[in-house]
N, C-alpha and C positions, 0 to 999 in steps of 0.2 A: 277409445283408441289405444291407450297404455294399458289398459286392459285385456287387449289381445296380443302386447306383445308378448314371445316366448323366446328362448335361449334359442339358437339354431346352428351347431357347433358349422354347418356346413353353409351357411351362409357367408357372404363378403365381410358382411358389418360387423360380424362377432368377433371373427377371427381377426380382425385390424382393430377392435378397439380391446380385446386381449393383450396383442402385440405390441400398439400404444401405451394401456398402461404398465404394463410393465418395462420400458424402456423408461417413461417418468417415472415408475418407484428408483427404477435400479440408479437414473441419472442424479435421483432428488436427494439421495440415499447417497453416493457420492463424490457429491458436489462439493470439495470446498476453499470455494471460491472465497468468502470474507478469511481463509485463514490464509490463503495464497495473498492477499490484499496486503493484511498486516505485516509479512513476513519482508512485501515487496517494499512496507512501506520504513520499516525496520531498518532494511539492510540499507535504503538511501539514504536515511536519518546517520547512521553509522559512517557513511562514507563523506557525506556533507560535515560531521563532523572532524572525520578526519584530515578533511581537506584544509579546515578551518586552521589545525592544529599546524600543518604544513607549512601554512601561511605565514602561519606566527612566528614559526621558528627561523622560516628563512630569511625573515623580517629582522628579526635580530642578528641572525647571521650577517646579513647584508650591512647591518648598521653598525654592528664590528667591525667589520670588513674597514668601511667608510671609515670610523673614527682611527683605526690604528695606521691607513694609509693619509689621512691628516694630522696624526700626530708623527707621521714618519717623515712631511713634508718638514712639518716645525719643528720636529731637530734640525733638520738639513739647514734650514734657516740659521738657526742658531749660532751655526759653528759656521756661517756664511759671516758674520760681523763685523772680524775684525777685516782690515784692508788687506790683499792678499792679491798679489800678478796673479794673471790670465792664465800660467800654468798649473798654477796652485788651486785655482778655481774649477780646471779641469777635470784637475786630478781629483776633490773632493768628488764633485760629481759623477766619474768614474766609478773609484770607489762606492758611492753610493749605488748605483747602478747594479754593480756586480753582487753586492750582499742583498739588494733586492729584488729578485727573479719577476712581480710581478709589474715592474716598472720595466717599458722597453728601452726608456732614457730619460734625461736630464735636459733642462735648458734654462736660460736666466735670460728674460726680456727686461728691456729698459722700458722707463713711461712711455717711448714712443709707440710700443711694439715690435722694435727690432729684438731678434735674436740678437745676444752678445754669444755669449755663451752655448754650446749644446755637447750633449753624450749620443751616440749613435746614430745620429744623424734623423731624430724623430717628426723634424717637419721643417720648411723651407718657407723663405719670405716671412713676412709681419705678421703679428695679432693682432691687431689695433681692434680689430674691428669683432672678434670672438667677444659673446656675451661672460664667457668664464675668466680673461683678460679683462672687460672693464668693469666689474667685480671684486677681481684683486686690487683693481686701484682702489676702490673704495674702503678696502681692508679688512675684504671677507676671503676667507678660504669658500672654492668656487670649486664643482665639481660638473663636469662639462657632459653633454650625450654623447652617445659613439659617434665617431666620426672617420673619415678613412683618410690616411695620411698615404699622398702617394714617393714619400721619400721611403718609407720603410714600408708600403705593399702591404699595410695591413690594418684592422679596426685597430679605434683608442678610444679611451678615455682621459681627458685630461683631466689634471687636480691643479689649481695657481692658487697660488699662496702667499701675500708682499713681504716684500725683503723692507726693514727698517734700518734707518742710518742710527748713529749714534745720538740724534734729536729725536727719536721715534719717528720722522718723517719716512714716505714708502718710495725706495730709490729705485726698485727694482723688481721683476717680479718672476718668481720661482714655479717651473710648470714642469711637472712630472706626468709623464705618459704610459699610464697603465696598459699593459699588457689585456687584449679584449678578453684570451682566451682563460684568465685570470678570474674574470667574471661570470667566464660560462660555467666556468669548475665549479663555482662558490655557487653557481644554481643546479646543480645536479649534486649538491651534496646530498638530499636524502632522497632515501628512494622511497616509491609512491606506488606500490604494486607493482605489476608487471607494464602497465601500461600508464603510469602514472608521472606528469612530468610537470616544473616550474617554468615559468620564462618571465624576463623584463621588457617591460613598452614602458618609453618614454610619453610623457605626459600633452603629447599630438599624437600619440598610437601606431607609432613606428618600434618597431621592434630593437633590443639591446642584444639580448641573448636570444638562440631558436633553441624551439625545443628539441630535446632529445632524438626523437624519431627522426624529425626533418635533417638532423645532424649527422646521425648515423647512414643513413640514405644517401645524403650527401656526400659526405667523406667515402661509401661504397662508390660511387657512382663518380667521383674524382671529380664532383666541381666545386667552386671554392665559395668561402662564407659570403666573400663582397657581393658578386650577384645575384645571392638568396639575400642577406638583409638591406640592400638599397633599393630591395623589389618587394618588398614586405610592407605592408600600412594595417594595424589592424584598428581602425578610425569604426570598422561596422562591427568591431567583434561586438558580442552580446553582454560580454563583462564589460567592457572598455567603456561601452556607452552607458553601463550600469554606475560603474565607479566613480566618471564625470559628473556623476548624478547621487553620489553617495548613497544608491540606495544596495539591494542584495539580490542575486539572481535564484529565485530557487527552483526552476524548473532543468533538466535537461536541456542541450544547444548543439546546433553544429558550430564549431568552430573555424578559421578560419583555413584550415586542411581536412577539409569535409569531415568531421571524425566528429561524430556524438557521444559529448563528457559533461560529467557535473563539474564546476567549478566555485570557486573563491578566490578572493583577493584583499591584495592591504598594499597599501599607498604605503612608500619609501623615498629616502632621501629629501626630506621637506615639503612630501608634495611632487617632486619631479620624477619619479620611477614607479611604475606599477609591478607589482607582484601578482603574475596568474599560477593558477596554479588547477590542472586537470586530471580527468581518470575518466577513462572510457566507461562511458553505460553499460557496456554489454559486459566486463569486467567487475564492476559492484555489483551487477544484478545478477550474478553467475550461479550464486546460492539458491538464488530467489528459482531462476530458469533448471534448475538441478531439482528443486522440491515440486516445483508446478512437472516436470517431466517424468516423477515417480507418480505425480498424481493423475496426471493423465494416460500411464500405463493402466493404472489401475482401474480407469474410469473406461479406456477403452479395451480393455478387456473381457471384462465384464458385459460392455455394449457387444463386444464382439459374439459370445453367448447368446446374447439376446438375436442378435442377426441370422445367427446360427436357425434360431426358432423362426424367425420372421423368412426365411430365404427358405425353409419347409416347407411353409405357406404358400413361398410367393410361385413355388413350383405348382402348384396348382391352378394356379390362374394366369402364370405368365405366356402361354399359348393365346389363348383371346383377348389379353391385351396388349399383345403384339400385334394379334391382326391388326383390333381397333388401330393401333397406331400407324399400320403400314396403311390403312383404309384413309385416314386423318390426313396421311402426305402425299396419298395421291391424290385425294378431293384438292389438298395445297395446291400440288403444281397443275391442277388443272384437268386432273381423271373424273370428271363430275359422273356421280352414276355408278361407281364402283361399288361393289357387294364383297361383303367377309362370306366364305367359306363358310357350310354348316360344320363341318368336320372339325376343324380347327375349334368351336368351342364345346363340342357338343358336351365332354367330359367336365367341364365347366360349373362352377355354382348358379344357382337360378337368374343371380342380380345381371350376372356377364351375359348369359343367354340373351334375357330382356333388354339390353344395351345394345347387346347386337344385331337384334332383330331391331330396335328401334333407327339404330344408327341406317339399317339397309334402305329403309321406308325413308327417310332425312334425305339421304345421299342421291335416291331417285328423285325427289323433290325438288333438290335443290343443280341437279342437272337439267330436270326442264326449265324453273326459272333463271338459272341463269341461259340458257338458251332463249328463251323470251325476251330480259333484258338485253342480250346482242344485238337482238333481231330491232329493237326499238332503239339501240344506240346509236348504232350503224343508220337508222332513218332519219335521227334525232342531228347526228351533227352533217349528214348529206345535208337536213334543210337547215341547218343554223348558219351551211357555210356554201350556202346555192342562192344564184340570185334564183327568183320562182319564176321569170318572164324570159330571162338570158339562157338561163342553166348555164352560166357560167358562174364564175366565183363570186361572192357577194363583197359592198366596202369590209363589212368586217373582216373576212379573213382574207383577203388581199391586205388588210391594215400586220396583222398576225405574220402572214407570207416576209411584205417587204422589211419588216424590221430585222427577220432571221435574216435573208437575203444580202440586209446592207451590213448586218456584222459578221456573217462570214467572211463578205468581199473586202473588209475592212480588215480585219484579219490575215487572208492570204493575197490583201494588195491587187486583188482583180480588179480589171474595170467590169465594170455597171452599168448597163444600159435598161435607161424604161421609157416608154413608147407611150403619147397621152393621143388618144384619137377621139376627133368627134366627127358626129354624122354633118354633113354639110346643108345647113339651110335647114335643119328638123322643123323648129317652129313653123316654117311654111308648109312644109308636109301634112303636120298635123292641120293647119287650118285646112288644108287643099284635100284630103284621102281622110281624114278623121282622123280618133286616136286608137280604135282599134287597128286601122292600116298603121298607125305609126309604130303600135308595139308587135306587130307583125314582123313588121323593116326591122328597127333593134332588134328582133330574137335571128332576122335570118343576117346581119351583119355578124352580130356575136357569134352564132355557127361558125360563119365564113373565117372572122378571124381568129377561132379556137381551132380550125382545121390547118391551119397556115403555118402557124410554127412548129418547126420538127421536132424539137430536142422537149424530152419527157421535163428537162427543167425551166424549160420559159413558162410561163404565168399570166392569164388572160383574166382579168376581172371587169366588170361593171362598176364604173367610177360614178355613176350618178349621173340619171337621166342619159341623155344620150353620148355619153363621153365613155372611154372603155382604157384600160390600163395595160401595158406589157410589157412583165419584167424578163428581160436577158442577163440572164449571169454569165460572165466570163465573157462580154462582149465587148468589141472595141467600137467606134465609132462608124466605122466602115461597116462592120457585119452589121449594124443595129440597123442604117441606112436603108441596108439590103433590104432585110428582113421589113422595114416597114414599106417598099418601094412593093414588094410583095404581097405583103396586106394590102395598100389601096388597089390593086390590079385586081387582087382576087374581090374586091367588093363592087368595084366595076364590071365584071362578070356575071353580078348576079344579073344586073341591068334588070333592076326595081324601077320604075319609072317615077321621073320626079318632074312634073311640069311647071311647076313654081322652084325650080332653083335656078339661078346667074350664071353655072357656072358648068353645066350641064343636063339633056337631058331623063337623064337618071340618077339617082342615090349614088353620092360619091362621099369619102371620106378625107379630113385631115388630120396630119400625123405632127406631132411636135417630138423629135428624137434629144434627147439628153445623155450623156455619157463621164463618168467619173471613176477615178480610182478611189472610194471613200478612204479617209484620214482619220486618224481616232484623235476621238475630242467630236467629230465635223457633225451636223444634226442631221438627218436623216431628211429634215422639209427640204435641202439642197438639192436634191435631185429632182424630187417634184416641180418645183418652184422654176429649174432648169426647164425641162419639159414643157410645164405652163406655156412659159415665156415664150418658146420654139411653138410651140402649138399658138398663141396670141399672132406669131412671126408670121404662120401659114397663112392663116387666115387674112393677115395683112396682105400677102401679096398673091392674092385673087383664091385660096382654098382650093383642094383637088391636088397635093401635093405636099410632100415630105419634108423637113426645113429641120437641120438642127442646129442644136442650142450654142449661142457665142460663147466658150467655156475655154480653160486651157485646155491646151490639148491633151490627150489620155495616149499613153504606150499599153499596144494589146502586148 
């Protein structure tokens, strides 16, 4: 067999597996993807470390920050010692005030929590109950989360600090209210690329300072800090819940302003302030995305030469296999039988010829069978869904019928009417005429009342032996009445003679009528069961007569 193959420039197979390989020499040739890897993996190593360094710095910053705003308190202390009136006390605090730009004021609470003293009017009523107040009793310098003071309209930070008497005992206690935006500045000290920014989350993951971006946005857009950081939680950020866990995040994250950044972080102020620190992905990796975009010129450039060759080709053969394909979509939607054009391939290589002649002999094949299987489908569910004695509908798909039936009318709130009729006295017939006369009577009944109802949508089945079913949509109780007062007259008409029945001398029928608006949730046997019972009713009082069911009443 490999024996007789031979080269055949003019063939399908040659010319596509020509074109194949040479699109893998040229792709395999320049590929390169491990050095695109390295470079991607480089540049994120580089920025993680950057970040790291970030961290650190502004960790000391901060902690600067912290120790010279307590050693700023405990002077004030200091030169608070001797006894000194309440103007005097003032005016130190004043004075302190004003040489300190990032304090918004002054104040001096007694052990109860009262304000005695304040400078600028920094907060109103007691502290008794602030964790950074009973702290200072203790005779810690306390440094408090942000919080919003609404006597001066703005974030703070407190710092308390105890005042000692001349026994070292703590008389009093010294609470200085830092200026929020104080804080923000000391976290935008360094900058971190272009996209590059710090922020503080207190240690439940509420935010101190926002970042930069949300800042600048903000301040454009004229709305003020308080209702950006009291709406702020970042409890789900992906550092936050790393940090509480001391472990290190090193994958890429969104963060909590939809924006995918690497990040770092370092725990500050003993435990109570986080330090994040971010840079957009698409920003570190920009080196990476600049050298993979040179490399992918070049890769598809080069492909694009190759295309060049391959689209030579594809003129050769793209006429019949276009047909083939227009042939494909009409067999699809249903053109069974359809034939390609000689002409359209005739210029063609040998394989496409052979394809199309094959495909023509298919297509004819496959329009007679599927014409075959219609012809047996169509016969197949007439008798899956025909009684064979009635010709009317069988239990199965009367089962199929009333369940669509009762959820449409449950849906658009119609009432629903179904009709449960039996032949009166059968079992006697059959003993009396046989049961070939009795399945005579049931087919010419069934007739009589599949001929009776008008509307294409009422529903005539064969309920078992000789009981028969009819479903009316959009019927109220009055039209259902009609309609079955009209069935038993049309089956009196046939005047079948029935010499063993009570109740006349011919085949007569009873009707048990039901009618419901269905309710959703309500089961479907409620309407049946309705029926039944109207049908059990008939027959109770004497049979040959219409009777419907005790039910609430239905609005047509």
């Amino acid at each position: 067999m490999f024996g007789s193959f031979q080269i055949n420039r003019s063939t399908l197979q040659t010319r596509l597996i020509i074109a194949v390989t040479l699109l893998l020499l040229l792709t395999t040739f320049l590929s390169f993807i491990p050095t695109v890897i390295v470079i991607k993996h480089q540049r994120t190593e580089e920025a993680l470390t950057n970040l790291e360094q970030v961290v650190s710095y502004q960790k000391q910053l901060i902690d600067r920050w912290i120790t010279e705003r307590e050693y700023d308190l405990t002077y004030l202390v200091s030169s608070l010692h001797e006894p000194q009136n309440n103007q005097q006390f003032v005016d130190v605090l004043t004075t302190f005030t004003k040489s300190h730009p990032d304090f918004l004021g002054m104040a001096i609470a007694d052990p109860q929590g009262q304000i005695i003293f304040s400078t600028g009017n920094p907060i109103e009523g007691e502290v008794t109950k602030r964790s950074f107040f009973q702290q200072a009793l203790y005779g810690e310098t306390c440094i408090s989360d942000l919080f919003y003071t609404r006597t001066s309209m703005k974030y703070t930070i407190v710092i308390a600090t105890p005042i000692r008497d001349h026994e070292g005992k703590i008389s009093n206690v010294l609470l200085g209210f830092v200026n929020h935006s104080a804080l923000r500045e000391l976290m935008q000290a360094f900058k971190l690329g272009e996209t590059g920014q710090t922020y503080l989350m207190n240690n439940e993951g509420y935010l101190l300072t926002e970042p930069a971006y949300t800042y600048e946005k903000r301040e454009a857009e004229g709305s003020s800090s308080s209702s950006f950081l009291s709406s702020q939680t970042g409890k789900e950020h992906p550092l936050f819940i790393k940090a509480k866990q001391g472990e290190k995040y090193g994958p890429s994250y969104d963060n909590d302003w939809g924006r995918e950044v690497y990040g770092d972080y370092l725990w500050t102020n003993h435990g109570n302030w986080l330090i994040i620190a971010e840079m957009d992905r698409d920003e570190i990796l920009e080196p990476y995305y600049h050298y993979r975009m040179i490399t992918l010129s070049v890769v598809a450039t080069v492909l694009f030469l190759a295309f060049l060759y391959v689209l030579y080709l594809s003129k050769q053969i793209q006429a019949p296999l276009q047909s083939l394909l227009e042939g494909t979509k009409k067999i699809e939607a249903g053109e069974y039988g359809y034939q390609i054009k000689a002409e359209g391939i005739r210029r063609s290589t040998k394989e496409l010829v052979h394809l199309a002649s094959i495909f023509n002999e298919m297509s004819l094949r496959v329009a007679d069978n599927v014409q075959l299987l219609r012809e047996r489908e169509n016969k197949l569910e007439l008798l899956s869904n025909t009684d064979e004695l009635t010709c009317v509908a069988n239990r199965r798909y009367f089962n199929e019928r009333y369940e669509l039936m009762w959820n449409f009318a449950t849906r658009m709130q119609h009432p629903f009417s179904l009709l449960m009729v039996d032949i009166d006295f059968f079992k006697n017939y059959n003993d009396t005429y046989g049961h070939l006369a009795g399945d005579q009577a049931i087919h010419l009944v069934a007739h009589a009342l599949q001929h009776s109802v008008k509307r294409t949508t009422d529903f005539v089945a064969r309920y078992g032996g000789e009981e028969f079913v009819i479903l009316l949509p959009n019927t109220d109780e009055a039209g259902a009445m009609q309609v079955g007062e009209e069935l038993r007259h049309q089956v009196e008409l046939l005047q079948l003679e029935h010499s063993s029945s009570s109740v006349a001398s011919h085949v007569t029928i009873s009707i048990g009528v039901a009618t419901v608006v269905p309710q959703e949730g309500e089961l479907a046997t409620y309407l049946l069961t309705l029926a039944d019972e109207a049908l059990y009713q008939a027959k109770q009082e004497g049979r040959n007569r219409v009777v419907a069911a005790k039910s609430p009443p239905v609005l047509s």
